[in-house]
DSSP file (Angstrom, degrees, kcal/mol; ACC not computed):
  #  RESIDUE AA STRUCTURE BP1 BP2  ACC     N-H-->O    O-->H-N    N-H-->O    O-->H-N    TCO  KAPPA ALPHA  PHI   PSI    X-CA   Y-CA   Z-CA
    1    1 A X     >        0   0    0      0, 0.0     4,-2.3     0, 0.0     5,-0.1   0.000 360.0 360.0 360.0 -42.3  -32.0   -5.4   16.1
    2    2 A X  H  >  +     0   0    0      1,-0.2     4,-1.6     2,-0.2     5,-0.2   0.970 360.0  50.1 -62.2 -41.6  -29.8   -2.3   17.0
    3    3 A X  H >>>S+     0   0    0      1,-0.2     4,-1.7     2,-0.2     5,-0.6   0.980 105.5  52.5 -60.6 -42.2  -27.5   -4.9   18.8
    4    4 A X  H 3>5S+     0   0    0      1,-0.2     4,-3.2     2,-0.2     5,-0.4   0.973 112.2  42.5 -59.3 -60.0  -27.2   -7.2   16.2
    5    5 A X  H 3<5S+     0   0    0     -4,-2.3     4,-0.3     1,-0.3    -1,-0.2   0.608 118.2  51.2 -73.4 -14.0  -26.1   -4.6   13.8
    6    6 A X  H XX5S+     0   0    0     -4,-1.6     3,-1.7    -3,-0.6     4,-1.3   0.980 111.6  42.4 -74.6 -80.6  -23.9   -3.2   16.5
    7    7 A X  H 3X5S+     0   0    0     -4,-1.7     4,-2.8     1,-0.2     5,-0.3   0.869 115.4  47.5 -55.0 -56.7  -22.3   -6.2   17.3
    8    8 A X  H 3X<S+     0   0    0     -4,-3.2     4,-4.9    -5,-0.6    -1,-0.2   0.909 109.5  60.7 -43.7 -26.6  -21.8   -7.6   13.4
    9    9 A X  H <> S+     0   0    0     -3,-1.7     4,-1.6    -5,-0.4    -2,-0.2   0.960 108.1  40.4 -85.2 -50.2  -20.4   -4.0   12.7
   10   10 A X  H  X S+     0   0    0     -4,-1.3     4,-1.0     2,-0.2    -1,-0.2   0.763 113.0  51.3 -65.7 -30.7  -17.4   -4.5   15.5
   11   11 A X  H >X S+     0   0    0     -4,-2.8     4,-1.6    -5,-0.4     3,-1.2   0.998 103.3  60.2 -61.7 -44.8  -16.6   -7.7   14.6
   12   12 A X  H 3X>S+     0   0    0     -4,-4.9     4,-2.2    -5,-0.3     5,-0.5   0.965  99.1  63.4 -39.3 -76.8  -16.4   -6.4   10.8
   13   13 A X  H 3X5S+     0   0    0     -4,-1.6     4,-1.0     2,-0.2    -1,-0.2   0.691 102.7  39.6 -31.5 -38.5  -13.5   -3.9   12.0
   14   14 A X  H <X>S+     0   0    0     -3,-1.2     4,-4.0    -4,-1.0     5,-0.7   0.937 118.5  48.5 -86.5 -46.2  -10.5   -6.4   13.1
   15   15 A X  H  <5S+     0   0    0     -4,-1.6    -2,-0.2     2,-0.2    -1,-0.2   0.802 107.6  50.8 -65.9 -21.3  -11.2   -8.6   10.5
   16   16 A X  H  X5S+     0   0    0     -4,-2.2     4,-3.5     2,-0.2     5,-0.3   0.933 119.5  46.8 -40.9 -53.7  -11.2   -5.7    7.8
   17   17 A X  H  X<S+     0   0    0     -4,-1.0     4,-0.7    -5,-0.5    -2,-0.2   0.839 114.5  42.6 -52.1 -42.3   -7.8   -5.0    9.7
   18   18 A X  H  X5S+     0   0    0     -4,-4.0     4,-1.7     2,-0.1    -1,-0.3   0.745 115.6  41.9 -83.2  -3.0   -6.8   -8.2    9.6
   19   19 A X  H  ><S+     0   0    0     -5,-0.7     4,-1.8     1,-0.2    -2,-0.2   0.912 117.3  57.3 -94.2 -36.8   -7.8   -9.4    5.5
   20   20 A X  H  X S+     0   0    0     -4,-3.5     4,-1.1     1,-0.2    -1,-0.2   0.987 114.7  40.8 -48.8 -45.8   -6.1   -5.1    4.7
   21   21 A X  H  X S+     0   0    0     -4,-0.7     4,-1.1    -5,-0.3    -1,-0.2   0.789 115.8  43.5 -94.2 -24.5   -2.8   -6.7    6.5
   22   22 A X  H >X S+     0   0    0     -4,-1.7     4,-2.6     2,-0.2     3,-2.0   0.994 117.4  51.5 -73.2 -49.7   -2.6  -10.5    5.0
   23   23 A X  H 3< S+     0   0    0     -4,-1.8     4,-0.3     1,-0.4    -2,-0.2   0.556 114.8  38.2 -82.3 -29.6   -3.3   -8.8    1.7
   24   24 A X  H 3X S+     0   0    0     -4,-1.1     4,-1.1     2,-0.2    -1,-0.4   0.437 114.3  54.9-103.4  -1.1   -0.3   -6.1    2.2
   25   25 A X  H <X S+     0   0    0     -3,-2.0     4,-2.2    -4,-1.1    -2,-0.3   0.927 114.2  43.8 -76.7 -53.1    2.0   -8.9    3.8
   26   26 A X  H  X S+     0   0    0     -4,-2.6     4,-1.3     1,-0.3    -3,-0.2   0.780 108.8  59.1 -70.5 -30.3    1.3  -11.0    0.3
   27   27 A X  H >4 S+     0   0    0     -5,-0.3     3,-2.5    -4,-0.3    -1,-0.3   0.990 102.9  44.5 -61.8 -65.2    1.8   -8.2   -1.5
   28   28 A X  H 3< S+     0   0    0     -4,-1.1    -2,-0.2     1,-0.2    -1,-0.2   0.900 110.6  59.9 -34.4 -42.4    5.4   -7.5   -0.4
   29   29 A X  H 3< S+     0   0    0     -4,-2.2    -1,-0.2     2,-0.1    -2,-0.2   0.826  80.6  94.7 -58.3 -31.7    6.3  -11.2   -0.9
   30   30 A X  S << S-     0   0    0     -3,-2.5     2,-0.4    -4,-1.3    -3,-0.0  -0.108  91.7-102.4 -69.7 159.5    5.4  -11.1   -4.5
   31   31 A X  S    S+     0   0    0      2,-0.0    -1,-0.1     0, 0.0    -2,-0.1  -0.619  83.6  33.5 -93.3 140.8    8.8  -10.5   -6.5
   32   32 A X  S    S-     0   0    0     -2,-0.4     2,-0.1    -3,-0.1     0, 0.0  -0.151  80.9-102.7  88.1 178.1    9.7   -7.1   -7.9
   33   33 A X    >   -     0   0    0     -2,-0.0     3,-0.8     1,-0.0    19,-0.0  -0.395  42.0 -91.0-122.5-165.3    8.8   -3.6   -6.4
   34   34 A X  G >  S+     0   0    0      1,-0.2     3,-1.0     2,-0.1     4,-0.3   0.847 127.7  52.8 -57.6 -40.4    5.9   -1.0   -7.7
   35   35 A X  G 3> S+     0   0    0      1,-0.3     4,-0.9     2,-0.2    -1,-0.2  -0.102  74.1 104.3-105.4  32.8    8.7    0.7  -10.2
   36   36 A X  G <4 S+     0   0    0     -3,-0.8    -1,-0.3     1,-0.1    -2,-0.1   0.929  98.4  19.0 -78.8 -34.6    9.6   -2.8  -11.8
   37   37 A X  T <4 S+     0   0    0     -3,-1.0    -2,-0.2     1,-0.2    -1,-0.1   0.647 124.0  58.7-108.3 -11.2    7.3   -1.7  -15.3
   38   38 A X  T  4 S+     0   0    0     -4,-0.3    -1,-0.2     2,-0.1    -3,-0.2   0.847  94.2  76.3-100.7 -40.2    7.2    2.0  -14.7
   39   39 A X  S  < S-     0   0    0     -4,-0.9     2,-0.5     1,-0.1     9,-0.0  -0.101  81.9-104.2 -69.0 169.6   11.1    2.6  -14.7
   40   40 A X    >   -     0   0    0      4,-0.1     3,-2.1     1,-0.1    -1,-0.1  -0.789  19.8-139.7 -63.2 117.3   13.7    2.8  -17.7
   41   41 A X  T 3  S+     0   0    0     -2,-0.5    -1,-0.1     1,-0.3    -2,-0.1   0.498 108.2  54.5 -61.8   5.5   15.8    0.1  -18.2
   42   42 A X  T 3  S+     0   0    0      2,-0.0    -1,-0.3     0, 0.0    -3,-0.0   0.277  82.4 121.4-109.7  -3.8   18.5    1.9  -18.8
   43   43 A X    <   -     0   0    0     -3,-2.1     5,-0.1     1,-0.1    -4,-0.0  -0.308  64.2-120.6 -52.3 123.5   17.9    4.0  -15.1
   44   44 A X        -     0   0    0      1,-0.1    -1,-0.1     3,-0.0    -4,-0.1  -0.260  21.7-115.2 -53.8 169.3   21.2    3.6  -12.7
   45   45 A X  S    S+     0   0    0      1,-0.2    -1,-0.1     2,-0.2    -2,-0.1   0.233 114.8  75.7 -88.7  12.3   20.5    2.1   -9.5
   46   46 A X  S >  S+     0   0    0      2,-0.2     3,-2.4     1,-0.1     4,-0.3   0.917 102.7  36.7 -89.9 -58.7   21.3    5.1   -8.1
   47   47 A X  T 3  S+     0   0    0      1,-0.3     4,-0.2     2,-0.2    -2,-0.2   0.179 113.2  59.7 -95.4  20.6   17.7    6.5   -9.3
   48   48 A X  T 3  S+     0   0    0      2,-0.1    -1,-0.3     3,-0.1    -2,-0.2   0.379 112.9  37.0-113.6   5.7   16.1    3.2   -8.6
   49   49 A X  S <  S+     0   0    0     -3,-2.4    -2,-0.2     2,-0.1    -3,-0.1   0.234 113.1  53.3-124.9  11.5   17.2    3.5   -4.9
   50   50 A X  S  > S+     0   0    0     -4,-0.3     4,-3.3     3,-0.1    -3,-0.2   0.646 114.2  53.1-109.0 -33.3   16.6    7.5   -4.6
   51   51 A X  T  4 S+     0   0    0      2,-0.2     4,-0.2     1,-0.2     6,-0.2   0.579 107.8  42.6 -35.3 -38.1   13.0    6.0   -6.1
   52   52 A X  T  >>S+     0   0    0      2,-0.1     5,-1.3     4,-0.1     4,-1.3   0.757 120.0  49.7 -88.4 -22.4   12.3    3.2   -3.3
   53   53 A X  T >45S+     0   0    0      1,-0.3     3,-0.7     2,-0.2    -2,-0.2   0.975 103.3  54.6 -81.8 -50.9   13.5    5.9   -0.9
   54   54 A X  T 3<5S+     0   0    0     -4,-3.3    -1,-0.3     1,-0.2    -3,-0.2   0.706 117.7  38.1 -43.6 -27.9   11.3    8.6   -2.2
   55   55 A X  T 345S-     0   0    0     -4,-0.2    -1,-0.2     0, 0.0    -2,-0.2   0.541 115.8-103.8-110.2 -12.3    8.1    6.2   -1.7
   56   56 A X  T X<5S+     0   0    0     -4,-1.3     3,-1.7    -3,-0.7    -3,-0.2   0.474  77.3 134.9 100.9  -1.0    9.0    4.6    1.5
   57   57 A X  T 3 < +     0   0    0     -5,-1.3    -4,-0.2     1,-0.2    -5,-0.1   0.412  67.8  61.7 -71.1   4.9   10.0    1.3    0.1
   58   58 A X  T 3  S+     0   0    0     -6,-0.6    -1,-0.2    -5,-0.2    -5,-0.1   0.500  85.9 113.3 -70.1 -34.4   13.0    1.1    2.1
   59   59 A X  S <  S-     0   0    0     -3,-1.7     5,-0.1    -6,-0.1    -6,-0.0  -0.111  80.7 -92.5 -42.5 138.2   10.8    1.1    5.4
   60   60 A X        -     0   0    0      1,-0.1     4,-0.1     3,-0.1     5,-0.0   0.383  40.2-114.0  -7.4 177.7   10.4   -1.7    7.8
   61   61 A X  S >> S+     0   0    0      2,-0.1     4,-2.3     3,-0.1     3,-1.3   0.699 116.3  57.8-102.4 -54.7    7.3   -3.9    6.8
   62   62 A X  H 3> S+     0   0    0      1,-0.3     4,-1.8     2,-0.2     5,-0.1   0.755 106.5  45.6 -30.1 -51.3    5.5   -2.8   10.0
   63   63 A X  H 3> S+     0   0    0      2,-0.2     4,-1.3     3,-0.2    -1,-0.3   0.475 113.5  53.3-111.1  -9.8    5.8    0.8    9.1
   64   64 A X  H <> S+     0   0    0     -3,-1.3     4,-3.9     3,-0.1     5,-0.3   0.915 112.0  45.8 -33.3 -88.1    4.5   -0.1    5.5
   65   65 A X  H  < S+     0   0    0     -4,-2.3    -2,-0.2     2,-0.2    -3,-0.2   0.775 110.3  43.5  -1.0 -80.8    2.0   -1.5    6.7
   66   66 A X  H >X S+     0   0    0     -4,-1.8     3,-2.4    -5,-0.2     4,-2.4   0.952 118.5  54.2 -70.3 -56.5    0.7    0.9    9.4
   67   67 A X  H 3X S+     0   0    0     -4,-1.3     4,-2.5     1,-0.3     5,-0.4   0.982 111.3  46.5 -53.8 -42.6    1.5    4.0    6.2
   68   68 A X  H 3< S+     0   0    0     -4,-3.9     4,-0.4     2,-0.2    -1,-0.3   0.521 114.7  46.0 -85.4  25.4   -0.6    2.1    3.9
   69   69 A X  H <> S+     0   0    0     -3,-2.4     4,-1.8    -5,-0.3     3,-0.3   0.682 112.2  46.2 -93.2 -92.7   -3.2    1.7    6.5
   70   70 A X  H  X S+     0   0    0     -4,-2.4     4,-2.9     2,-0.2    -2,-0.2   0.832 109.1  57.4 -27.3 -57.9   -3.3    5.0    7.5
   71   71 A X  H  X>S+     0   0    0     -4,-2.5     4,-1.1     1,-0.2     5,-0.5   0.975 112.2  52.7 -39.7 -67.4   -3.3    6.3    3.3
   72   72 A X  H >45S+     0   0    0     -4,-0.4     3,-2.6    -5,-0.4    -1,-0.2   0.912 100.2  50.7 -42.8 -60.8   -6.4    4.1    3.2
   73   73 A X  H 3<5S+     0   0    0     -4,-1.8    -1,-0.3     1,-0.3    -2,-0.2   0.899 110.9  50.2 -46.3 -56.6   -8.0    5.4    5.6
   74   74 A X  H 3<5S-     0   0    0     -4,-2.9    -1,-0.3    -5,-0.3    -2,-0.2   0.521 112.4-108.0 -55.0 -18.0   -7.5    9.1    4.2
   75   75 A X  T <<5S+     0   0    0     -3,-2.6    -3,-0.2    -4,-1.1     2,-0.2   0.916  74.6 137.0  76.1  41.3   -8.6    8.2    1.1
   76   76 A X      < +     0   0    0     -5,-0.5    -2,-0.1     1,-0.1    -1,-0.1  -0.552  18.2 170.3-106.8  54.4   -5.2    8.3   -0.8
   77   77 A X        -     0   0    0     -2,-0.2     2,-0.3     1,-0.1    -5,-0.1   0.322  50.1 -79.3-122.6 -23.1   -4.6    5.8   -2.9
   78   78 A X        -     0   0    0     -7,-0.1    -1,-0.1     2,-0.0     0, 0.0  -0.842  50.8 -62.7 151.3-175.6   -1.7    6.8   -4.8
   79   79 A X        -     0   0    0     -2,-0.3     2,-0.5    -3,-0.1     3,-0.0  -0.373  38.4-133.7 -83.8-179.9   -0.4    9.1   -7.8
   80   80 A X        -     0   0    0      1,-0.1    -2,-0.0     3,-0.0    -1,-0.0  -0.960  15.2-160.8-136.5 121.1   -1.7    8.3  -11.1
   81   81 A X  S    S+     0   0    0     -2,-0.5     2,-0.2     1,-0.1    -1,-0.1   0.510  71.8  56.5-101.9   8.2    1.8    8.4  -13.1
   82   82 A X        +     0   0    0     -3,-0.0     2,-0.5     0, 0.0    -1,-0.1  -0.990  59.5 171.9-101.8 118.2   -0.4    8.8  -16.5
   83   83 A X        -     0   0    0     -2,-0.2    -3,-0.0     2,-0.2    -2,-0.0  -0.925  29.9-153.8-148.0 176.7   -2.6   10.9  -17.5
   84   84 A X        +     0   0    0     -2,-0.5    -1,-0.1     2,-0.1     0, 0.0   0.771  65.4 107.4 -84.9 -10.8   -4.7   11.9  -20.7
   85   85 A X              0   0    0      1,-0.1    -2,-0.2     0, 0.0     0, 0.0  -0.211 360.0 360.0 -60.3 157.2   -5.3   15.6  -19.9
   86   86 A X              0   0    0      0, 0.0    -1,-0.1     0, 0.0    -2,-0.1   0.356 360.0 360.0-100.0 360.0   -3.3   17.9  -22.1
């Protein structure tokens, strides 16, 4: 039984690895960036490209990737840029 559960448990790890990586390639493809709904429309592009810089959204896709891998991993899922405390 310990082998079975051994064996299911490593297979589970590359394919978590792979379905995290299709899931953050599909993401990038989709049109517009995280700050499309969050910004001002009235923002220069100056502070909508000191904004991709600040978050890493200028990076490589690889090194995307690998940071939001790693963030998972840590348990770091992101800022919360609301919130209802006073």
């Amino acid at each position: 039984m310990w082998k079975t559960v051994l064996r299911r448990v490593l297979i589970m790890i590359p394919q978590l690895i792979l379905l995290s990586i299709i899931v953050f390639m599909l993401a990038k493809m989709m049109p517009g960036d995280p700050f499309t709904g969050l910004i001002n429309p009235n923002s220069s592009a100056k502070e909508i490209a000191r904004l991709k810089q600040a978050y890493g959204l200028n990076d490589p896709v690889p090194c995307n990737t690998y940071a939001g891998l790693r963030t998972s991993c840590m348990v770091i899922w992101g800022k919360a840029t609301s919130s209802t405390s006073q």
